[in-house]
Wavefront OBJ file of the C-alpha trace (Angstrom):
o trace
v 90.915 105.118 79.267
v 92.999 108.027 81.180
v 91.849 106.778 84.806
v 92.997 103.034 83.458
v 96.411 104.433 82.063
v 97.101 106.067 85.820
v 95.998 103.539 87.292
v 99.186 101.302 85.297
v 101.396 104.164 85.624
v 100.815 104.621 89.332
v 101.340 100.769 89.942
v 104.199 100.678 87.865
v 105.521 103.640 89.714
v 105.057 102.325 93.674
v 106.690 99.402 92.720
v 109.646 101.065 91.282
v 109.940 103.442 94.140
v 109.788 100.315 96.422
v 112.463 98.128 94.593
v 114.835 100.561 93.752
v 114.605 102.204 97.309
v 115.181 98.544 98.796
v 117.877 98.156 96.719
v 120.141 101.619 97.213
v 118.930 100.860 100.709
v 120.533 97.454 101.193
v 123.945 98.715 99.561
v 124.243 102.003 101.016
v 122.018 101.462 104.362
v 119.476 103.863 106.105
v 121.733 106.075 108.059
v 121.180 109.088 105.239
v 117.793 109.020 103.552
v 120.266 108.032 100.165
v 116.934 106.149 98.374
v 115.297 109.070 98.693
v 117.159 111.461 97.288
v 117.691 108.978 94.471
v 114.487 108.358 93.731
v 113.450 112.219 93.951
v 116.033 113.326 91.799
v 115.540 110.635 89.053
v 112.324 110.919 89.280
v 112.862 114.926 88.318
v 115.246 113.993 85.623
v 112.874 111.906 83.929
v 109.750 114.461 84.194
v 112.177 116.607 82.851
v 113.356 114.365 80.005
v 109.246 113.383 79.477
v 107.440 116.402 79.464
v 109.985 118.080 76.976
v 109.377 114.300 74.886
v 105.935 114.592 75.123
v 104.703 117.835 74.552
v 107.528 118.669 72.396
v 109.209 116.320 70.305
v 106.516 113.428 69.759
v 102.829 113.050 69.312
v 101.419 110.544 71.954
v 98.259 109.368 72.964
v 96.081 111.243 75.167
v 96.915 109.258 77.869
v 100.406 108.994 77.822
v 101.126 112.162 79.502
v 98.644 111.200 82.532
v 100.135 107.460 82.882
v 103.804 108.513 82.778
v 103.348 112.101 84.856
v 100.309 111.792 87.364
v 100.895 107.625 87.394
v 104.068 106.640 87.118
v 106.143 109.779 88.632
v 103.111 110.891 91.079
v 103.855 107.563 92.863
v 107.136 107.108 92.075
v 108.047 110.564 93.574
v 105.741 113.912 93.684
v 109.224 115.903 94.393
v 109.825 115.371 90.379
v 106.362 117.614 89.671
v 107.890 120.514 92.179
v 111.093 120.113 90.638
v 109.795 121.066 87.287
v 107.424 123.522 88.246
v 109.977 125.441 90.036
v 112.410 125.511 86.741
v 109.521 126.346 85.042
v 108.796 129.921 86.931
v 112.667 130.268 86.793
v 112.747 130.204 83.185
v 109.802 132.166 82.845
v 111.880 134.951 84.838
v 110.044 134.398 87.983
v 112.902 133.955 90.007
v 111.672 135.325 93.390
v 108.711 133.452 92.838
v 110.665 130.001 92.064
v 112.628 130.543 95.447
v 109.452 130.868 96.840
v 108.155 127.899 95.825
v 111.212 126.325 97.214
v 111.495 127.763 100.472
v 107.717 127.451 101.089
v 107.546 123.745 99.907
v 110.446 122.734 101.731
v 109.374 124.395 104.719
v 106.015 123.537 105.013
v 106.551 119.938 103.699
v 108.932 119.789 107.063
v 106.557 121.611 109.033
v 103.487 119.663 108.148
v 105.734 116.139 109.317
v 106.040 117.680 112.899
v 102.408 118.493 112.738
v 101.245 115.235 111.791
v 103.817 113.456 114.022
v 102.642 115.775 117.076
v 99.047 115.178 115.847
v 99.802 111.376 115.929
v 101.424 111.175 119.784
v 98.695 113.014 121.006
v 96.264 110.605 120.095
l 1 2 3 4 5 6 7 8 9 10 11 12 13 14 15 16 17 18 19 20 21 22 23 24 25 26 27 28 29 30 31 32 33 34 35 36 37 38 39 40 41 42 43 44 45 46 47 48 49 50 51 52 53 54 55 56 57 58 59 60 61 62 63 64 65 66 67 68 69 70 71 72 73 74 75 76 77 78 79 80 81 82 83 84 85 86 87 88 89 90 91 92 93 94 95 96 97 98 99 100 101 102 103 104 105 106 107 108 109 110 111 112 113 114 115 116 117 118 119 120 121 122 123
């Protein structure tokens, strides 16, 4: 039942990503990656807004967590799971640790895109 509820989620999510970032696309154009930035920080608003929900304030299903998180927000955007887990280690007083987590994600995420472009016009 969990590998069928990310399964929806993760559907559900793609297309989102892909609508929406068509949309802000077509109103605000492509000069600025503005669909984006959008989508990453709605998509860390509502992992914000659903893992307080869920673990917090309601009792779901098993496999609501999986279909909304890993689903629905790992392919809507995977920048909402860093978001979170970097305010997480800042409220936990792990503030070095949280810039960390920023600096080396940023970084590397940049870094890795050069690698793999390089790795791509050498073949």
């Amino acid at each position: 039942m969990v590998y069928l509820a990310i399964s929806v989620g993760a559907v559900l999510g793609a297309n989102m990503r892909f609508l929406l970032g068509g949309w802000i696309s077509d109103r605000l154009g492509s000069a600025f990656p503005y669909s984006t930035l959008v989508i990453n920080v709605t998509g860390s608003i509502i992992i914000g807004f659903l893992m307080i929900l869920i673990t917090e304030k309601v009792v779901a299903p098993d496999w609501v967590r999986p279909m909304l998180i890993i689903g629905f927000l790992g392919s809507y955007t995977t920048f909402s799971t860093f978001s979170y887990e970097t305010l997480a280690l800042a409220r936990e007083g792990s503030y070095l640790e949280a810039v960390g987590n920023v600096v080396a994600s940023v970084g590397l995420s940049i870094a890795g895109v050069l690698l793999g472009a390089a790795l791509a016009r050498a073949i």
